[in-house]
N, C-alpha and C positions, 0 to 999 in steps of 0.2 A: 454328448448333449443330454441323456438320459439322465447322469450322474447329476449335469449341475441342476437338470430340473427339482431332481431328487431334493438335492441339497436346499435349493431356493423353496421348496416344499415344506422343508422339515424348518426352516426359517418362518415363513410365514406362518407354519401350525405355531412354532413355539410361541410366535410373539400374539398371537391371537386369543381371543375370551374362553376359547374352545381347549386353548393347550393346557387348562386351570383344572383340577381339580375341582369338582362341584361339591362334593363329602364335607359337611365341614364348613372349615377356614384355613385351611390344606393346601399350598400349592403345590402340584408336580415339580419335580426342580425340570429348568426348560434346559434345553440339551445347548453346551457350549461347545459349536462348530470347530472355533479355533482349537481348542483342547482334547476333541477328539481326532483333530487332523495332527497337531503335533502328538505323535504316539510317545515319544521319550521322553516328554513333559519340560521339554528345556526351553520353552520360550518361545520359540520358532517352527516353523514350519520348513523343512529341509524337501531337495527335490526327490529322495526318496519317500518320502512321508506323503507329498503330493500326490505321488503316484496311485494314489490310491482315488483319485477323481482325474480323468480324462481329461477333462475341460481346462481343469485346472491347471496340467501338464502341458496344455495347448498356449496356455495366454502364461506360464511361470515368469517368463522375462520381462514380460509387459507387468505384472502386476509388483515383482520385485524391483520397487522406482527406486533402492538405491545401491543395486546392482549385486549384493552380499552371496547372494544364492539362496538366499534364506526368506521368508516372507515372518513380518513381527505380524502381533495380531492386528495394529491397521492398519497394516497393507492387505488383509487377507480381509478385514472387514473392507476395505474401501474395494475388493472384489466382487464378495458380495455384495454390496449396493450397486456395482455395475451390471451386475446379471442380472437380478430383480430388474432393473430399465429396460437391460435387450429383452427381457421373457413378457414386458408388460406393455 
């Protein structure tokens, strides 16, 4: 649970006025979730790669809605949006 808070965290800093660079006309680049979950950069998110969030390993079945083993990026964004709900 720790993990997804983490995670839903770093979600709402990126998407926030506060995740911006003030310097300038500069933005921070905001951190892409999916991309740093899939580590082998091939598209997907594998159930190794998950492992690397708890939470995520908990609900993988549930959120892979078309059974592959694999989560594309939205099925892992339509995860995040489910967890922003339960944590809010």
């Amino acid at each position: 649970m720790k993990k997804l808070l983490t995670t839903v965290a770093m979600v709402v800093i990126a998407s926030s006025p506060a995740g911006v660079a003030t310097a300038g006309t500069t933005e921070m680049p905001k951190p892409n979730l999916f991309e740093m979950m899939d580590i082998d950069q091939d598209g997907v998110i594998s159930q190794q790669e998950a492992a690397e969030d708890q939470s995520l390993v908990n609900e993988f079945t549930t959120v892979d809605s078309d059974g592959d083993k694999k989560l594309t990026k939205e099925e892992y964004e339509q995860y995040l949006a489910q967890a922003v709900k339960k944590s809010g």
